[in-house]
C-alpha positions in Angstrom: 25.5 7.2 -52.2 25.4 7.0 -56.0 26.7 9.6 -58.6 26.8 9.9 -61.9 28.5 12.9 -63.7 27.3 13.8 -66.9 29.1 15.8 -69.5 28.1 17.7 -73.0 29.9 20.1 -75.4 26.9 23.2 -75.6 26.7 24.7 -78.8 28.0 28.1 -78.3 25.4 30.5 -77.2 23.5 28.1 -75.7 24.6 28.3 -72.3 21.7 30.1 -70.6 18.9 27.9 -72.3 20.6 25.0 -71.5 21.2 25.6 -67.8 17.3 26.6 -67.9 16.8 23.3 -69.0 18.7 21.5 -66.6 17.9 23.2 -63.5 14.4 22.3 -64.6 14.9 18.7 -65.2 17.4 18.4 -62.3 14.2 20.2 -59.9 11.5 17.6 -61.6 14.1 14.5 -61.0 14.5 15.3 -57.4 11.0 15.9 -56.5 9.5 12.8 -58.1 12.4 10.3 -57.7 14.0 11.1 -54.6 17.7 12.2 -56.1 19.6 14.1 -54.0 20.2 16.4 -56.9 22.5 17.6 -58.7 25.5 20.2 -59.5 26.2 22.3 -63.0 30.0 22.5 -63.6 31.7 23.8 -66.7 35.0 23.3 -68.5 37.0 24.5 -71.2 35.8 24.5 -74.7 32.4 24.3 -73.9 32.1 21.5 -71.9 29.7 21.4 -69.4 29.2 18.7 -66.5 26.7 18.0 -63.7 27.1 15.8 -60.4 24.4 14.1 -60.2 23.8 12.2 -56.5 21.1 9.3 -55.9 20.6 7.2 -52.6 21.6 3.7 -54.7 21.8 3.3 -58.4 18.1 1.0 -58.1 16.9 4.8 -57.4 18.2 6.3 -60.1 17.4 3.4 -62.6 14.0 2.7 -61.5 13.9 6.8 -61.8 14.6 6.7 -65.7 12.6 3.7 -66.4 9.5 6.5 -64.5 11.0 9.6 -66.7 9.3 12.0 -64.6 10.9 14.9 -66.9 8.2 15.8 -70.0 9.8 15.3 -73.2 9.2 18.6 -74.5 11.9 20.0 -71.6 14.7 16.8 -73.0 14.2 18.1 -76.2 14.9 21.7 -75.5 18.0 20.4 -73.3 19.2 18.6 -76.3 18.9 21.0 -79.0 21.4 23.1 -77.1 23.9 20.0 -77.0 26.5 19.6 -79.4 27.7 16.2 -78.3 26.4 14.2 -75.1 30.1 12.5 -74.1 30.0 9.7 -72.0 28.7 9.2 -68.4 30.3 8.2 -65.3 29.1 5.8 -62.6 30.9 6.6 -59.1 30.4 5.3 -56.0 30.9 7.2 -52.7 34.1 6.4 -50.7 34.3 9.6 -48.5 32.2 12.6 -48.4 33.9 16.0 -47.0 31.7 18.7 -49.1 29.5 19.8 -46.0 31.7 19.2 -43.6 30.7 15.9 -42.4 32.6 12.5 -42.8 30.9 9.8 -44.6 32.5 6.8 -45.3 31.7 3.7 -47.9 33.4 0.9 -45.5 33.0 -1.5 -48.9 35.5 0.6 -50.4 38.8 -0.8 -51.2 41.8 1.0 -50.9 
């Protein structure tokens, strides 16, 4: 498995439009690209942060070269965003979340 977590600082008061925004994207990404979709987290001072899983990163990639989301929705997602701070790229060493045990036995430890 393949996650990337993504982070912005929301302008204040934008919260609720831009959770809108993402749970449409996110919905839009998983049915057209096979993701395995995603979480919305937040922080302090405004930070927010979603968890984002794919089967391989080639999914994801060839998924944003495809941009199944409509532009209009991006732009609505962005004009609530402050700042977009960077991305992460993870890859899965063990899984625990639903109770089962998944391993990455590539991992070195």
């Amino acid at each position: 498995m393949f996650t990337v977590i993504y982070r912005w600082k929301l302008k204040t008061g934008q919260e609720e439009a831009f959770r809108g925004r993402w749970a449409e994207a996110t919905r839009m990404i998983r049915s057209r690209c096979g993701s395995y979709g995603s979480s919305l987290f937040y922080e302090a001072d405004n930070i927010w942060c979603a968890i984002a899983c794919w089967p391989s990163s080639e999914a994801r990639d060839d998924c944003t070269r495809e941009d199944p989301v409509p532009e209009k929705v991006w732009e609505k997602m962005r004009a609530c965003v402050e700042e977009r701070l960077p991305a992460r790229e993870l890859t899965l060493d063990t899984y625990l979340w639903s109770g089962e045990i998944r391993e990455n036995p590539e991992a070195s430890r």
